[in-house]
C-alpha positions in Angstrom: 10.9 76.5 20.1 9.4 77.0 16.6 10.5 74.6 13.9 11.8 76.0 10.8 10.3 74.6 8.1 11.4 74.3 4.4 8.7 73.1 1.4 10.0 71.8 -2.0 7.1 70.8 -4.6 6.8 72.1 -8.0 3.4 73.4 -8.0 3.0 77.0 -6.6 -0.6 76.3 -5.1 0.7 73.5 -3.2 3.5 75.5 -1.4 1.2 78.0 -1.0 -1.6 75.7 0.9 1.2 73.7 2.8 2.7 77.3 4.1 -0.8 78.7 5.3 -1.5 75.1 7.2 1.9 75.0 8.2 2.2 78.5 9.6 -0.8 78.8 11.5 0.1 76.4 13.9 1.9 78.5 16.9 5.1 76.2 17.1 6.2 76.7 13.4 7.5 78.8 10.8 7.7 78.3 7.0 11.2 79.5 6.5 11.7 79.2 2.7 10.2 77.6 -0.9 11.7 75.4 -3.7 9.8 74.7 -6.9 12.8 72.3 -7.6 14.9 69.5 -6.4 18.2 71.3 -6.8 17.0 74.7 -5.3 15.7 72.5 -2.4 19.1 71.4 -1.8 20.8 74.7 -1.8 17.9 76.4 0.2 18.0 73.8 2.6 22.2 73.8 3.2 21.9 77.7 3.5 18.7 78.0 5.6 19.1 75.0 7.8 15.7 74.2 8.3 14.3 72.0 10.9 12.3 69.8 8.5 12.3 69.6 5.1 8.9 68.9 3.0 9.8 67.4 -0.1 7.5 66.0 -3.3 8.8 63.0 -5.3 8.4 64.5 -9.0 10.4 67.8 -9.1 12.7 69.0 -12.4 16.1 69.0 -11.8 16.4 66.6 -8.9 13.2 64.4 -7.9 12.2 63.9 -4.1 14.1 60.8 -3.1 17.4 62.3 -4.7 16.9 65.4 -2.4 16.6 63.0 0.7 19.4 61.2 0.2 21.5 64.4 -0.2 19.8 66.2 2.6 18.8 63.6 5.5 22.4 62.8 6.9 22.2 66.5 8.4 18.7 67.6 8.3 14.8 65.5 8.8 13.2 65.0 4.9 9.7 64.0 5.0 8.5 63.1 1.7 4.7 64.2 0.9 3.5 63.1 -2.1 0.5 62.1 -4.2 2.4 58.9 -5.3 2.2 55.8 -3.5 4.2 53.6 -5.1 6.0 50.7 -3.1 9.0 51.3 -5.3 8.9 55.1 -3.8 7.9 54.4 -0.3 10.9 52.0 0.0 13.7 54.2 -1.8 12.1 57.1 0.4 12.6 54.9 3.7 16.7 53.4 2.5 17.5 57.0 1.4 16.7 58.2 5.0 13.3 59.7 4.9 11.9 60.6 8.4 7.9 60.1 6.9 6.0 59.4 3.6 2.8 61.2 3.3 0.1 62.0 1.0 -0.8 65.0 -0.1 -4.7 63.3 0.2 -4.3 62.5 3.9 -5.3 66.3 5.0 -4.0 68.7 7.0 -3.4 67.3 10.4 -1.6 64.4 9.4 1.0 66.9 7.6 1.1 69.1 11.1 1.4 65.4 12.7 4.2 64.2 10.6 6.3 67.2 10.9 6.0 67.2 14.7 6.7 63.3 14.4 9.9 64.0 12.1 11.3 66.7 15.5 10.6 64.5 18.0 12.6 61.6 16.3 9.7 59.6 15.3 8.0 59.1 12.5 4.8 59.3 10.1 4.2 57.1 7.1 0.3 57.2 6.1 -2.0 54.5 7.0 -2.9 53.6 3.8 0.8 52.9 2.9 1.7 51.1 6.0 -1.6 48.8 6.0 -0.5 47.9 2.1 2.7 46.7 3.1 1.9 44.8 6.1 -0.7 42.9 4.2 1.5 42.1 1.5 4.3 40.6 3.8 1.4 38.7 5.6 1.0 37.2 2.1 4.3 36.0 2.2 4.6 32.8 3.5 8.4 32.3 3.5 9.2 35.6 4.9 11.0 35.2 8.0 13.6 36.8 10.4 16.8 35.7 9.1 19.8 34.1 11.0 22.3 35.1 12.4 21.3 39.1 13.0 22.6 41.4 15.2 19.7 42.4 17.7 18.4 40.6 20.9 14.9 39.7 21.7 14.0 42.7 23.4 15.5 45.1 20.6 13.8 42.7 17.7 10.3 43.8 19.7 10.9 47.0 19.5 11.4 46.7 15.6 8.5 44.9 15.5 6.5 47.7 17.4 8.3 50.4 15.2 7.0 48.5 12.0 3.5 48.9 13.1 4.0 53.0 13.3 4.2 53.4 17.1 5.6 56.1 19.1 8.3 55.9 21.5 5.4 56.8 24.1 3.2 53.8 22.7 6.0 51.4 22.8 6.9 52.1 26.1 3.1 51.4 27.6 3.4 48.2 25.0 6.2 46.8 26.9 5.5 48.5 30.2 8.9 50.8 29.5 9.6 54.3 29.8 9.5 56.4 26.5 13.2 57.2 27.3 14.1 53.4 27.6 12.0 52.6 24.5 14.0 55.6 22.7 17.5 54.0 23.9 16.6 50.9 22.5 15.8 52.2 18.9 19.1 54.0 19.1 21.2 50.8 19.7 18.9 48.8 16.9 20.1 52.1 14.5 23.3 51.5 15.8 23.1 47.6 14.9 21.5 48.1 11.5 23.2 50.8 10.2 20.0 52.5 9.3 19.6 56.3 10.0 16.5 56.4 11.8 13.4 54.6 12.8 11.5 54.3 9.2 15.3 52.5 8.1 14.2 50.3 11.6 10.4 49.6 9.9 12.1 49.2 5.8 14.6 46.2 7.6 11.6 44.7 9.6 9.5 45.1 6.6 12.1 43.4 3.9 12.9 40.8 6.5 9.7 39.0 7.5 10.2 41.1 10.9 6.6 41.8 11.1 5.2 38.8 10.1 7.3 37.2 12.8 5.2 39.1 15.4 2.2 38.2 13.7 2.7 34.8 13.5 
């Protein structure tokens, strides 16, 4: 199956270089272009697009407006050349299936969009290894009491933090990939987040991580 694939970013040479990347690979197809936030929207409602590419700073309506709109009914990876932790966590609580930047290079943006189909997810390394140092410089943070999830599912949030697949989860735990998908689907379920980067932004704001490490 190809995925249909639908860019939003304001500058012309960046749709341009994320369509020719994105449409040489055999398995997807750029399907449509938005140079704004609210022409993202209504491109992406009448095109129905597999994944949506989205920058943060866009006229009209910026990047994390357009996933909270879009990502009850469609996958919004944001790809941006802004990291900041304010962004990354709005991105993550507004439902965003990835955060990217625009530095990380070509495969990573192939990567993420295949991650977003698949139900998994891509946040770049950079971003991810800046949070989890910060919490490890927290020494309060910790997993708060009573929550909702049993030992097994709080590993799997804890594996999910750190960026692993359902593939790499399952050979963590010794697991099937299936079995490792189930259980992120009941810790949804239990959190009331939308998808597995909701799963990381709980274990990240609630010492989950640190818990593993310490």
């Amino acid at each position: 199956m190809t995925t249909r694939i639908l860019i939003a970013d304001d500058q012309a040479d960046v749709r341009s270089g994320f369509r020719l990347i994105l449409d040489s690979q055999p398995d997807m197809s750029v399907v449509g272009e938005a140079e704004d936030g609210e022409r993202a929207v209504a491109l992406a409602r009448e095109l129905r697009p597999d994944v949506v590419l989205a920058d943060i700073r866009m006229p009209k309506l910026d990047g994390l407006e357009v996933t909270r709109l879009l990502a009850p009914v469609t996958k919004v990876v944001v790809v941006t050349t802004f990291d900041l932790d304010e962004y990354v966590h709005t991105a993550l609580r507004n439902g965003a299936c990835g955060f990217l930047l625009k530095r990380s290079g070509p495969a990573l943006l192939i990567e993420g969009v295949r991650a977003a189909v698949q139900g998994d997810t891509m946040i770049s390394p950079q971003i991810t290894v800046r949070l989890l140092s910060r919490l490890a410089e927290q020494p309060t943070a910790r997993v708060p009491a009573p929550h909702p999830l049993t030992e097994r599912e709080l590993e799997i949030v804890r594996l999910v933090a750190r960026g692993l697949t359902n593939a790499e989860i399952g050979a963590e735990l010794f697991i099937s990939a299936g079995t490792a998908k189930t259980h992120i689907a009941n810790v949804q379920a239990k959190l009331g987040v939308r998808n597995r980067v909701g799963i990381a932004s709980w274990a990240w704001e609630h010492g989950v991580v640190q818990a593993a490490a310490g």
